[in-house]
C-alpha positions as CSV (number, residue, x, y, z in Angstrom):
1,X,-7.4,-10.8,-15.7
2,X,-3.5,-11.2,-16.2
3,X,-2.2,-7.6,-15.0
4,X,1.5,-6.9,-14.5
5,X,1.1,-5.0,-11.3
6,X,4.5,-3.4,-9.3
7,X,4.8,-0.8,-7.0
8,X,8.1,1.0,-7.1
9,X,9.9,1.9,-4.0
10,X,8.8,6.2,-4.0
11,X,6.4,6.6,-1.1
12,X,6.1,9.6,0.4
13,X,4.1,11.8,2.9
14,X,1.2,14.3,2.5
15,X,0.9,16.3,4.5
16,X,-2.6,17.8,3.3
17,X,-4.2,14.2,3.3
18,X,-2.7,12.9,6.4
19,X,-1.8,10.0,4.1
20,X,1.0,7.9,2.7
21,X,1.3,8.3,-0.8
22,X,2.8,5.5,-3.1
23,X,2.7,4.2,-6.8
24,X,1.8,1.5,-8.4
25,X,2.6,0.9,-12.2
26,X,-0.4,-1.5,-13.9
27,X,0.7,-2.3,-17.5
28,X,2.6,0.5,-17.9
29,X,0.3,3.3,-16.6
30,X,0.7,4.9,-12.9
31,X,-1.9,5.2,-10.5
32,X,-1.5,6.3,-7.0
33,X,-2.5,4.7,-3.8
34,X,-2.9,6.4,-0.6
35,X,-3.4,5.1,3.5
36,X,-4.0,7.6,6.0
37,X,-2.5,7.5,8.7
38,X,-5.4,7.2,11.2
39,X,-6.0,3.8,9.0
40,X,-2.5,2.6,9.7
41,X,-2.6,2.8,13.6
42,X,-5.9,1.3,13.2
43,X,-4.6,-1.4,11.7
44,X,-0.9,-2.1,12.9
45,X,-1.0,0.2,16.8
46,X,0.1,3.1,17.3
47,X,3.2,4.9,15.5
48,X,5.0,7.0,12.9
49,X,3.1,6.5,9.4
50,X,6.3,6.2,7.4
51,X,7.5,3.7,9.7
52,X,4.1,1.4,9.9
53,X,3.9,1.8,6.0
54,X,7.4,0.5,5.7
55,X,7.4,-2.5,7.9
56,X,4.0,-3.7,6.6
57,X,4.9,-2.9,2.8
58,X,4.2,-6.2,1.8
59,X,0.9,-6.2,3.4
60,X,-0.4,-3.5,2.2
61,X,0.6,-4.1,-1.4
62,X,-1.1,-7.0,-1.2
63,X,-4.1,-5.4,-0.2
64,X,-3.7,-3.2,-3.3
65,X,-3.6,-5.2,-5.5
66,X,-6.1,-7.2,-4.8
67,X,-8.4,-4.0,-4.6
68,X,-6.7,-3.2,-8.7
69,X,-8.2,-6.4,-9.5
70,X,-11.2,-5.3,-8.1
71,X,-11.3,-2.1,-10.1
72,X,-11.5,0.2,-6.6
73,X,-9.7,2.9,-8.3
74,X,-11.5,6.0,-8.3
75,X,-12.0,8.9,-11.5
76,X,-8.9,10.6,-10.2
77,X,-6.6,7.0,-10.9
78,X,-6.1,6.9,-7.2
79,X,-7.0,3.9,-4.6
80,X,-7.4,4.7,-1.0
81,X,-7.0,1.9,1.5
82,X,-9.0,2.5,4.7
């Protein structure tokens, strides 16, 4: 599958899902992907969620998209990483 996948720079916190919200763009059409924060102290130690999420962007994009690939994305067009 040959996907043109990019995630544009627009994170942002929310605050009802305790998550980091960002978007991807796959051909064209946005979907959103969201990390809560409990899953990024988990991962990366302890700290600010914005700040984890920033310094492991690449990471976690990564992750992403190889979960697109995998068509993870729920019936709401969003993909959680836990």
């Amino acid at each position: 599958m040959n996907q043109a996948i990019h995630f544009p720079d627009r994170e942002s916190w929310d605050d009802a899902r305790q998550a980091i919200v960002f978007p991807v763009v796959i051909q064209g059409m946005g979907l959103t992907c969201a990390i809560k924060s409990e899953a990024l102290n988990d991962r990366f130690g302890p700290g600010e969620a914005m700040a984890l999420f920033c310094a492991h962007r690449w990471d976690i994009e990564e992750e992403a998209e190889q979960l697109i690939r995998k068509d993870m994305i729920d019936d709401q067009g969003w993909l959680w990483l836990s």
